[in-house]
MARKE-449433 format. One record per residue: x, y, z of N, C-alpha, C in turn. Coordinates in steps of 0.05 Angstrom, whole numbers, plus 5000, padded with zeros to 4 digits. Layout:
! residues N
XYZXYZXYZ
...
This chain:
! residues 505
610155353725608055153723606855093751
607855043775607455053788606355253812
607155523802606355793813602155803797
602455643773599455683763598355443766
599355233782597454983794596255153821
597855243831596655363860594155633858
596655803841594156073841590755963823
590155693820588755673806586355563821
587355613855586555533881585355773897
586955963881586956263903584156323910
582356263893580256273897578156183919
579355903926579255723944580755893989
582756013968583356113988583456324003
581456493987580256633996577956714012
576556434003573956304013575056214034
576856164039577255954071578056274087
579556464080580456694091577756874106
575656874082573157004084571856784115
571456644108570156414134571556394161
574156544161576056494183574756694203
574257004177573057284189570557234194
569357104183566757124186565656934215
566756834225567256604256568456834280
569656924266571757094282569757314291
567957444274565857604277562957574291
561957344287560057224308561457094333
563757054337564957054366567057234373
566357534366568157664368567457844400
565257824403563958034423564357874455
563957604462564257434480565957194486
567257224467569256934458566856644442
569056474445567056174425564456144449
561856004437559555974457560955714470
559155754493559455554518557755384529
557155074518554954974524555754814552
553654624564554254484579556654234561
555754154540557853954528560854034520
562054324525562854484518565354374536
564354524561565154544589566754224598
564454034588564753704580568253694572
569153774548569953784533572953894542
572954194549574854384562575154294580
574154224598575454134622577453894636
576553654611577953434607580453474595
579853724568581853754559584653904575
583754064589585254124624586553994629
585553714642585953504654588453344639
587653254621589653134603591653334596
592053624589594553774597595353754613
594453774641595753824658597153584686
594053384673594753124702595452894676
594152904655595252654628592152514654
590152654647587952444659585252504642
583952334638581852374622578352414635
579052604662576952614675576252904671
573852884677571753144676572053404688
570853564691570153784718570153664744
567953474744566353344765567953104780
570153054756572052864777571652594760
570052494748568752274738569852284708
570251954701571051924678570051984649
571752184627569352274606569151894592
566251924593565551654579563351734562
561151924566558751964547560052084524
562452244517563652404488566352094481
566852104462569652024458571452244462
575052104463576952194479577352464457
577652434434580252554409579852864414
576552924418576353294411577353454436
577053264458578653394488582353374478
583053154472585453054469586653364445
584653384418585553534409585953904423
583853864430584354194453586454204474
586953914477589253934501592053934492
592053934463594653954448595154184443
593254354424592954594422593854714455
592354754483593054824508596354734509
596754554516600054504512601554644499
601654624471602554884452602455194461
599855264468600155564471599455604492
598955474517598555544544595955744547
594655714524591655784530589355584532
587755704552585055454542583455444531
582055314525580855234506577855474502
577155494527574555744531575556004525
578356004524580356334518580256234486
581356044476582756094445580855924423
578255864447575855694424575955954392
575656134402574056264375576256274357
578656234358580856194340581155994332
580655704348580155434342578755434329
576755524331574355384305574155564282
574755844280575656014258577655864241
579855724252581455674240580755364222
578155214235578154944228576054964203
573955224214572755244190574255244164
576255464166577655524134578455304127
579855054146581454854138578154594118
576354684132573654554124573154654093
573854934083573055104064575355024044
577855094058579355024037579854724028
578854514038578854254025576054174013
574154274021571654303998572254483979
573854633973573954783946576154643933
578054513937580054303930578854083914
576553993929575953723914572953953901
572954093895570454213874571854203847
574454363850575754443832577354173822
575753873823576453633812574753463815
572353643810569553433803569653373774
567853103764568053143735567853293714
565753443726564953703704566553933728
567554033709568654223738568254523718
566354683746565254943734566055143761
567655333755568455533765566455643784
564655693769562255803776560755693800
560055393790558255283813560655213837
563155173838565455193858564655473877
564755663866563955963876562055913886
559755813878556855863890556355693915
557855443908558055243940559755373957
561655513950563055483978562355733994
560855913971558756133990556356124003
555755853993553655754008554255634034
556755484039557755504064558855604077
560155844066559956104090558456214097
556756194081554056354091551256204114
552255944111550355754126550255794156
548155844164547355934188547455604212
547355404195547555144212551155074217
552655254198555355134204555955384214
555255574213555755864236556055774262
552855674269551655644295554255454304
555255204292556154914292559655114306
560755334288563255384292562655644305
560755744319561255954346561255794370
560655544366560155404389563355154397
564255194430565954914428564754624431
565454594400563254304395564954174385
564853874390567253714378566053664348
562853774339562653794312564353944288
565554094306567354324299570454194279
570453924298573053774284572553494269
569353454273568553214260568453264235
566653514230566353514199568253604184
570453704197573153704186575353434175
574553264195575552944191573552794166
572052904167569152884147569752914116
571153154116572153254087574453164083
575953074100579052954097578852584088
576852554104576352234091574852244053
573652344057572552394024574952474004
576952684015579352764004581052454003
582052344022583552154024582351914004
579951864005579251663997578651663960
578751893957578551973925581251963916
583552063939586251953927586851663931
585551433950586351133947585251053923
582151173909581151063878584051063860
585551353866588251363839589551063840
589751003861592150803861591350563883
589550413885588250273910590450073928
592250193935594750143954593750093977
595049863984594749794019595350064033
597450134025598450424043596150684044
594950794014593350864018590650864032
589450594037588650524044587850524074
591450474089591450584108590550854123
590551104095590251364109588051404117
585951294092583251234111582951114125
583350874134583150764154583750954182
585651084178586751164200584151404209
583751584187582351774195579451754196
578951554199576051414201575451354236
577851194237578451134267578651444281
580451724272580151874283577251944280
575351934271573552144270571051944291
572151604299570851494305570051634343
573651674339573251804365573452114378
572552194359571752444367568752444364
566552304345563752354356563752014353
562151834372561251584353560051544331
558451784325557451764291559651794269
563151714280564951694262564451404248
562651194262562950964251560650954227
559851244217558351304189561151344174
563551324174564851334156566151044156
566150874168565750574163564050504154
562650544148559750424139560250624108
560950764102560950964081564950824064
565750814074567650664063567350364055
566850204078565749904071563849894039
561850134036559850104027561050153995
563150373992564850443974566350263960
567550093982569149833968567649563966
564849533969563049393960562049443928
561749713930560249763899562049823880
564149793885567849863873567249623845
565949613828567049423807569349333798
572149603792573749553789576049393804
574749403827576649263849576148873849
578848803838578648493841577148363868
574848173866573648083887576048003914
578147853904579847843921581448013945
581548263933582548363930580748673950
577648603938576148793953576148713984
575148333982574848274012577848364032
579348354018583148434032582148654057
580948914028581449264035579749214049
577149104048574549134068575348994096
576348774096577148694128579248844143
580648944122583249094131582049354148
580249504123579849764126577749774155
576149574158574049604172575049614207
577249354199578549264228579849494231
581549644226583249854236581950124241
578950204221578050524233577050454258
575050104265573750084285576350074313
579150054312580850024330580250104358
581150514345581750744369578450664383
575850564366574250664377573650414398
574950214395573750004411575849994437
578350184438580350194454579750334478
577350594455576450744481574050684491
572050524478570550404496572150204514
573349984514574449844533574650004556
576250204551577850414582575350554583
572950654571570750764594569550444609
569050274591568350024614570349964640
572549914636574449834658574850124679
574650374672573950554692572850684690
569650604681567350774699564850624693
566750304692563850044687561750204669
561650404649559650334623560850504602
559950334572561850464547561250654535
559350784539558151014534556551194545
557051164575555251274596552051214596
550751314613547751164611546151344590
544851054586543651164558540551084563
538951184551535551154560534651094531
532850824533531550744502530351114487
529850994462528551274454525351254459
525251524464521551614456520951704432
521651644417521451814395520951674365
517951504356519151334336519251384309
521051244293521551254275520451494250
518151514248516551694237516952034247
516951964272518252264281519752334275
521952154282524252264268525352354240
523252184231524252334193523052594192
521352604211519752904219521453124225
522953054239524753204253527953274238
528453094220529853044202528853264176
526253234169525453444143524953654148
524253814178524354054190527854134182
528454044190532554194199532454104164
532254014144532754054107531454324098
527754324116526754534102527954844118
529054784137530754994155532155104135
535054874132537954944111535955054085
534154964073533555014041531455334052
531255414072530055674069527055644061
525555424062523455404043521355544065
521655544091519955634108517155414120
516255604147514555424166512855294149
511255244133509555164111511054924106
512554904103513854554090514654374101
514954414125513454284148512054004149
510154084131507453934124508453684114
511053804093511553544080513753414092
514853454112518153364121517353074116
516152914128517152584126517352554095
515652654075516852484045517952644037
518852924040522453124036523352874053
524552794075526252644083526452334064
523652284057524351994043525152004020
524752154008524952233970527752333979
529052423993532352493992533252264000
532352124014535051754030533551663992
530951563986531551463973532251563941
532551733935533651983911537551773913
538551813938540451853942542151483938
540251413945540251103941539751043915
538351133900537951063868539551153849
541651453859543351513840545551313845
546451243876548551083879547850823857
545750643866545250493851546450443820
544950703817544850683776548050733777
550350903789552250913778554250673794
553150513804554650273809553950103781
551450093772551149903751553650063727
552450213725555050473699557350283711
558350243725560750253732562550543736
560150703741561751043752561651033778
562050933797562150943819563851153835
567051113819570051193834569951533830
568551633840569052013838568352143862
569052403866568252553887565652433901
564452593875560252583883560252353888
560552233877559551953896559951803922
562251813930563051823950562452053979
561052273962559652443978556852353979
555852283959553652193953552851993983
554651803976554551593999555151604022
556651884040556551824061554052054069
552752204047550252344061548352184065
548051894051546751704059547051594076
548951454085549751264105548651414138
550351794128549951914146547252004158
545752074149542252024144541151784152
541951494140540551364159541351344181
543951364192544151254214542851394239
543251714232542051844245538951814255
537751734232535251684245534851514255
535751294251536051014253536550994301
538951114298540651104323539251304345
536751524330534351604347532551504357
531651274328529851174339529451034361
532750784363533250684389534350814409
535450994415537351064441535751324440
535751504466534451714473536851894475
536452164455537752384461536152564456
537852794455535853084440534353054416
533053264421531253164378532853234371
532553064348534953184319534553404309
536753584303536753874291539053894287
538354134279541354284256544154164267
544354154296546754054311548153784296
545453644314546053354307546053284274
544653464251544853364228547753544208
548653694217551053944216553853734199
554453474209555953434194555953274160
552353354154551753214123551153484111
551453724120549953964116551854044084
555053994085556554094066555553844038
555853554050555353324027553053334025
550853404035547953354030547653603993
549053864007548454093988549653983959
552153873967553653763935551953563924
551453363944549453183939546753173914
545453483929542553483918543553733889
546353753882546953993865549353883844
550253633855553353693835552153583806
550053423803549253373779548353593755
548453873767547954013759549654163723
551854103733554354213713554753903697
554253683705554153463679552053553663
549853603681547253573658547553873630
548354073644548654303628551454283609
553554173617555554123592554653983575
552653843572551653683554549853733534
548454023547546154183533547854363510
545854493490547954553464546554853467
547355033454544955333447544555463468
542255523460540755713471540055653500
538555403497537355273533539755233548
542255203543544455123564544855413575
543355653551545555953571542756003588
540355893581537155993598536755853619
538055563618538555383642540055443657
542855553657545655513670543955843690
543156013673541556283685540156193707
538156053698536156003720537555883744
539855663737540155523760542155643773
544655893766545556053779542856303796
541456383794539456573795538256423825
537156213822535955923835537856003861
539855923856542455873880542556043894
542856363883543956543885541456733909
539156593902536256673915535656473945
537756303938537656123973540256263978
542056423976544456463989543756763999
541756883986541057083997539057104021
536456864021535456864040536456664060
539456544061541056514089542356744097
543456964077544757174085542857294116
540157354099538557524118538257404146
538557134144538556924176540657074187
543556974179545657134188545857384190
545557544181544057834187543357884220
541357704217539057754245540557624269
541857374259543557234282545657354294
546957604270550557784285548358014300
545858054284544858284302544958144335
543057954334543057914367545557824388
547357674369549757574376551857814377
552058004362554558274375553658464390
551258424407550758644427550758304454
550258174445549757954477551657694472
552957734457555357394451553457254433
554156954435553056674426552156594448
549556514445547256414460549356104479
548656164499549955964517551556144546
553456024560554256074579556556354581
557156404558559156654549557456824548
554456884540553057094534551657244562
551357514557551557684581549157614588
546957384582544657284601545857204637
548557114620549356934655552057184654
553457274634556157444648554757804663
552957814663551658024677549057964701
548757744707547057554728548557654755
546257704769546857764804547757574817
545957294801546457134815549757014812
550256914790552956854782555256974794
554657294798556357504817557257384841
554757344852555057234894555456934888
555356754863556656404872559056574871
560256764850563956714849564756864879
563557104885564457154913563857074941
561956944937561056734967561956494966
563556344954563756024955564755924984
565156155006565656095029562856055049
560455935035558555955049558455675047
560055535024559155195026561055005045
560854885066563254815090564354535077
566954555071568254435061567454115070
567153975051566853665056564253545050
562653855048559453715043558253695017
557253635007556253604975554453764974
555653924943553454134926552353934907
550553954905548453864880547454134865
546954094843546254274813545554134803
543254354784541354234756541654314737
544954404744546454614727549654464734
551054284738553354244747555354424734
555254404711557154404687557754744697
554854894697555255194698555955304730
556355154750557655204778559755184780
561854984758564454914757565855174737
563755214708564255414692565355694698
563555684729562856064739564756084761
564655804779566155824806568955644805
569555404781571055294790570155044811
568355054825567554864842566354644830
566254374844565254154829563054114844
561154034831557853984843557153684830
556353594851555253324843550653424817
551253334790548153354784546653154793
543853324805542153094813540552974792
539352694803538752544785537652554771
537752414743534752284726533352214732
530752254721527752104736527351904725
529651784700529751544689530651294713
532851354733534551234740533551254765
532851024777531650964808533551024824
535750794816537450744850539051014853
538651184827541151444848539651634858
536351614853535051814863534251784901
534651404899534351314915536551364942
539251424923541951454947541451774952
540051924935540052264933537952254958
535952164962535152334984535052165006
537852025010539751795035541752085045
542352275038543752395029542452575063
544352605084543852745113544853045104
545853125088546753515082548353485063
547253685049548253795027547454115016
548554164999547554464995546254424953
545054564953543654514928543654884913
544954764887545455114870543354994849
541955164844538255184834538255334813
538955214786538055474765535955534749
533855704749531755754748530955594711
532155734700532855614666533055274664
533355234687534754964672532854714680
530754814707528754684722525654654699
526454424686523954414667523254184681
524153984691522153714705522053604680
523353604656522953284641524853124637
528553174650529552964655530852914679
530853134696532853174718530253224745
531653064769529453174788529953444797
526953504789526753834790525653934825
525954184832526654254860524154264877
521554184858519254164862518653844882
519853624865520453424872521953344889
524253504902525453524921524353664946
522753834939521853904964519053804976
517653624963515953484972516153244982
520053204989520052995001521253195024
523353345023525753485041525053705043
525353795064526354145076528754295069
527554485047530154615040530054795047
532854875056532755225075534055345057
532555605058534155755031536255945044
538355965028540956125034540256425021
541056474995539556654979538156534952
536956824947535256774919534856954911
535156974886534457124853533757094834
533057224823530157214798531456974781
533256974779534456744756535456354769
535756444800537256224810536256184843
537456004862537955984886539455884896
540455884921541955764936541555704966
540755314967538355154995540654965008
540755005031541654745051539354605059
540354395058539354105066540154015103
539253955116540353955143538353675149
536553575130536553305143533753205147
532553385149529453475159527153315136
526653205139524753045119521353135117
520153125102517653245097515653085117
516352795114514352575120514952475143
517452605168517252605184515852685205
């Protein structure tokens, strides 16, 4: 009995086996990609193996990421005395399957539970080119949306039995996921919101779990803001209002849906009401099955944190300034969004009788089967470019075959010890050489641009890629105040001393 509770999984587990190879294969040519946030990430995680310190490359405290996804790489490093830039592509091979095999776990105990549409989701997320991109890369998204599926899992087992103890487990893993991205506090907001629309839960009884549950996920995260305030005076590093309002962003939001749905450049047109007809689609089913009193199931609980997760996202653009939103930043609603806009699918057809249930169940397998093919072809085009040059970033032979990158690792005896390098690239001088470079400033931020050219010598590493002039002062701006003497230069980069010499002298 027990040998046919499991094999009744195998299915499940083969899908996680297939997704392990399939990670393993787009980072098989260069190792895992290597972003600047990457580097963020690995290097701290270093640090905390090796000093138990939670500082950077650069020397400075990590405060812009939370602690958990360095903390978790630095456990893994401890364990096997590899790092994290050597054993990424095994790391995230391995977190995917753990992602695959607990979405096929809770498929295979949805209400209507169909074999079939189980199969068709979880090939739709191996095949997704946004959770490809998400697991060739070292991204702490890599272990969010894994904490992501474990809270939905956890929290469908506290409905069995609504136990303080249970209770606890979410709590707990809420708080983890708080601190590994801050958009973990969409699963506070996604739980709170759960034990609000809970009918069956005695009012007494709800307010308990809700103060309980709220106070303990928000813990780890308010522990680690405190310690970025108390050493490095701010809780989330500097942050710049947004440019970007509201309206854009649902803009930007219905581009990265009509991306995942394959529908192509043409739909476009419609992203802001594709973005509003899904928050509010998603809000009206919650609704109606809070009135039902169906609230307590998988889907819904998925339901609700693709919502919560969706607004906040836009919401937290509109005020604070980061990157536009894309596949990245929207990557951890990508698996609940798809169940989301599909699991109603197998209620409505167990219900149909004849003939239309075998012409319907056709079409809407056929349907599926025609978006899994035109993500195939993405992926296709993506291993083409990716197994002759790596994953786009700092592992790929753009920079591991660079002249310039050659002469930083064998000249670093040209910079005289004691004097400051500046980069518009820090992250990739520490990446290539090991050396720490101070980055020069934002054009947001007066007073450091103001101490940067107080600054009597320094030497400045110049990367041609990275000099766009819309957030960092670019070398254009630097030299129309200063005299920069150039050391060398190449088509991609340079390398200028500073000796003091002022323009307007």
């Amino acid at each position: 009995m027990q040998l046919s509770r499991y094999l009744k999984h195998l299915d499940t587990v083969i899908a996680a086996i297939i997704g392990f190879y399939v990670i393993h294969l787009f980072t098989a040519y260069s190792g895992v990609g290597i972003s600047p946030d990457s580097i963020m990430y690995a290097s701290t995680a270093t640090n905390i193996q090796a000093h138990w310190s939670l500082m950077t490359f650069n020397q400075t405290p990590l405060v812009f990421f939370p602690v958990f996804y360095p903390a978790f790489l630095a456990l893994i490093q401890f364990i096997t005395q590899v790092d994290p830039f050597t054993a990424g592509s095994v790391i995230n091979s391995s977190l995917f399957a753990a992602v695959i095999l607990i979405t096929g776990w809770m498929l295979a105990k949805f209400i209507t539970r169909s074999r079939i549409y189980k199969w068709l989701i979880l090939i739709a997320i191996i095949l997704s080119p946004a959770l490809i991109q998400i697991y060739s890369f070292l991204w702490s998204e890599t272990l969010f949306i894994l904490l992501v599926m474990l809270f939905i899992l956890n929290y469908h087992h506290y409905l069995q039995k609504q136990t303080t103890g249970r209770l606890l487990i979410i709590a707990l893993v809420a708080a983890l996921a708080c601190i590994t991205r801050y958009a973990g506090i969409t699963l506070i907001g996604t739980g709170a919101l759960m034990l609000l629309l809970d009918a069956k839960l005695p009012t007494s009884k709800k307010i308990k779990h809700i103060v309980i549950f709220c106070i303990l996920s928000i813990s780890l995260l308010i522990a680690n803001l405190a310690y970025n305030r108390i050493h490095a005076g701010l809780s989330t590093g500097t942050r710049e209002p947004s440019i970007t309002p509201l309206s854009q962003n649902m803009y930007y939001v219905g581009t990265v849906l009509n991306d995942w749905g394959a529908l192509g450049d043409f739909a476009d047109h419609y992203a802001i009401p594709l973005t509003a007809f899904v928050l509010l689609a998603l809000i009206g089913i919650l609704v109606f099955k809070a009135v039902k009193g169906k609230i307590n199931s998988y889907e819904n609980i998925i339901i609700a944190y693709t919502l919560v997760y969706g607004l906040f996202i836009i919401l937290i653009a509109t005020f604070s300034r980061f990157e536009q939103l894309n596949s990245r930043l929207l990557s951890p609603m990508f698996i609940p969004l798809i169940i989301s806009c599909t699991s109603w699918v197998p209620d409505v057809l167990q219900k149909m009788k004849g003939r239309a249930k075998f012409v319907l169940s056709g079409i809407a397998i056929l349907g599926m089967l025609a978006f899994e093919y035109f993500t195939l072809q993405v992926d296709l085009d993506l291993y083409d470019a990716e197994v002759d040059y790596g994953v786009p970033g700092y592992s790929d032979d753009s920079w591991n075959t660079s002249n310039f990158i050659k002469y930083l690792r064998t000249n670093k005896h040209i910079f005289k010890e004691g004097e400051p390098v500046y980069s518009n690239a820090n992250e990739a001088v520490y990446f290539f050489t090991g050396m720490s470079a101070k980055l020069v400033p934002h054009h947001f931020f007066k007073k450091p641009i103001e101490d940067f050219f107080k600054e009597k010598h320094y030497y400045y590493i110049w990367f041609k890629v990275f000099d766009n002039g819309k957030e960092l002062l670019n070398i254009d701006d630097i030299q129309k105040v200063e005299k920069l003497n150039l050391i060398q230069k190449f088509p991609d980069g340079a390398v200028y001393e500073y000796t003091g010499e002022k323009l307007n002298q």
